[in-house]
C-alpha positions, 0 to 999 in steps of 0.5 A: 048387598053389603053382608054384615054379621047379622046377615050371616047370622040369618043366613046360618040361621043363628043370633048375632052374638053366636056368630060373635063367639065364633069370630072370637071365642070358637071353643064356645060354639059347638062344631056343627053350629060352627061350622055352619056359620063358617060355610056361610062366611065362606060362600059370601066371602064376609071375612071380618076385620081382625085388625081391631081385635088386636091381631096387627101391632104398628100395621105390620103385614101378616102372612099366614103358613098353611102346613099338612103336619106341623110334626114333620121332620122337614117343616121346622127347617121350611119354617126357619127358611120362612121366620128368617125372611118374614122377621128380616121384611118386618112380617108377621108369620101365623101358623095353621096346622091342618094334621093331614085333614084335607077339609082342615087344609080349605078350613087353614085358608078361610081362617088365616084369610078372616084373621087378615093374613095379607098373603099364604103359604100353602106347603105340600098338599097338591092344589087340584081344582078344589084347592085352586078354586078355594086360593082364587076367592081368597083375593090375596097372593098364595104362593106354594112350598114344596108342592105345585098347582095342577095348572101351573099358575101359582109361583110354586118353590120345589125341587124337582122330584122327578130329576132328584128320583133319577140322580137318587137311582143314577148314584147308586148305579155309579156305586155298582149297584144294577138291582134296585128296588124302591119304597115309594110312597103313594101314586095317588100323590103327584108331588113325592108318590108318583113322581118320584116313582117316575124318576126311579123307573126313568132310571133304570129304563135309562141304564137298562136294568130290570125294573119288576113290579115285586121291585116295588113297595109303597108306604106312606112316607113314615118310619112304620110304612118304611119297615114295613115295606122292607120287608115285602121287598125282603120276601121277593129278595131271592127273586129279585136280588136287590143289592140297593133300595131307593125310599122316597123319605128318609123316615121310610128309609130309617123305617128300612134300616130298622127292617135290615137289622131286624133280619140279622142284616147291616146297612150298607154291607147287606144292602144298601139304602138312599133316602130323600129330604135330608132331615135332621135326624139323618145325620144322627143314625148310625149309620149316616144315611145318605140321602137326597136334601131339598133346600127346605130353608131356601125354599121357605125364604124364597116363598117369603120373597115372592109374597113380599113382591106380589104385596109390592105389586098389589098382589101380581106375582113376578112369576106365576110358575114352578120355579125348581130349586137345587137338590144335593146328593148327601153322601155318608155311610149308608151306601157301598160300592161293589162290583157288578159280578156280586150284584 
């Protein structure tokens, strides 16, 4: 059975111009109404055809960019990485926001696919079942950004988390630091809480050091969490002497650096602190914060790269896999050397 508008309308048990205002004049319709006929779009996979409505000029393709929080520090560099490459192949990018909603991030999905977006970026979010499921009615490519699928069979473009966590540990143990602790973020998060978690604790097991649970604190990748997660390990400090603290952002790492000054203490003369991202605000603290950089343009370009070649092949992927790029160690000012008897 072919669905029209006017099924959809029945089914959601509304009149057709509601369905009408909520393919074109959302604002309109009240949330619930509209979110009724939306779930029955959904689950009929009736996306209507925006090409009408103007949203294409010369029938140039649309991919579409799915981000947690527009707000973050790194997605403006991911989004470079991704604008270049897109205005270089003719494409045009369309943005979705989903503020760190889980259910906005499935809502990103249907709505860059009813505006007729030929393929999507999806950045971040890990893409458990529900996602994975969500991506396969789609019928168009997806590829990942900085985050990967559950089963591996989506082309994904990341660092290695797991890698740069031990060479953040490794650095700092080459600098004479042997107590090290961490701000991690969630291990309830599998692509920058727990794995980077596992590359600090491969580390020390690696280089024989102690790795104690009160060595541990964990925040949620913001400039507050890192603060205050300094501070806990601030009160288990004459326990457990740490000289050096790896964060797994660099937001929490400033958050750190604050908590430092806050105690009467400096960085890096009191303690020594390494972050991970290398955003742009890291070079303009003082002090400079060393820190692990992703290639976040690279990144973005590349995902660009691996939709224009599955548009070439109708929509199958080259490569259907993680594919890991390079991280950087990013020396400044926020680590010292010292020697292993000051430690």
């Amino acid at each position: 059975m072919k669905v029209t508008i006017r099924t959809i309308a029945q089914l959601a048990g509304v009149s057709v111009p509601t369905v009408s205002r909520v393919l074109n004049s959302p604002e309109l319709v009240k949330q619930e109404t509209r979110q009724r006929v939306f779930d029955v779009m959904e689950e009929h996979d009736y996306f209507p055809d925006e090409r009408a409505r103007g949203l294409r000029s010369n029938n140039a393709r649309i991919i579409g960019v799915i981000t947690p929080r527009i707000r973050d520090f790194f997605f403006g560099l991911l989004y470079q990485g991704i604008y270049d490459a897109a205005t270089a192949a003719g494409l045009q990018v369309l943005t979705f926001d989903a503020d760190l909603d889980e259910g906005r991030l499935l809502e990103g999905l249907t709505t860059l696919k009813r505006q007729q977006c030929d393929g999507i970026i999806f950045s971040s979010a890990f893409v458990g079942d529900v996602y994975a499921q969500h991506i396969k009615r789609l019928g168009i490519p997806v590829v990942l950004a900085l985050t990967e699928s559950d089963s591996r069979d989506l082309p994904a473009y990341k660092v290695d988390d797991v890698n740069a966590a031990f060479d953040a540990v490794a650095y700092l143990v080459a600098r004479g630091h042997r107590k090290i602790g961490m701000i991690s973020g969630p291990v309830t998060d599998p692509i920058a809480g727990s794995s980077r978690l596992e590359g600090y604790e491969r580390a020390l097991a690696h280089y024989q050091l102690s790795c104690s649970p009160e060595q541990v604190a964990y925040g949620n990748f913001r400039y507050e969490h890192g603060r205050m997660a300094m501070d806990q390990l601030f009160e288990a400090r004459e326990r457990t002497g740490i000289t050096a603290v790896f964060c797994a952002s660099d937001e929490m790492a400033l958050g750190a650096m604050r908590c430092v000054y806050d105690h009467g203490l400096s960085v890096p003369e009191d303690i020594s602190i390494i972050g991970f991202d290398n955003i742009s605000v890291s070079d303009m603290v003082t002090p400079k914060l060393t820190t692990i950089a992703q290639p976040f343009e690279q990144i973005g370009y590349e995902a660009v790269q691996s939709l224009l070649t599955a548009f070439r092949r109708q929509g199958k992927h080259l490569v259907s896999e993680t594919c890991y790029l390079q991280h950087r160690i990013i020396v400044r000012e926020t680590v010292r050397g010292i020697t292993y008897d000051s430690s």
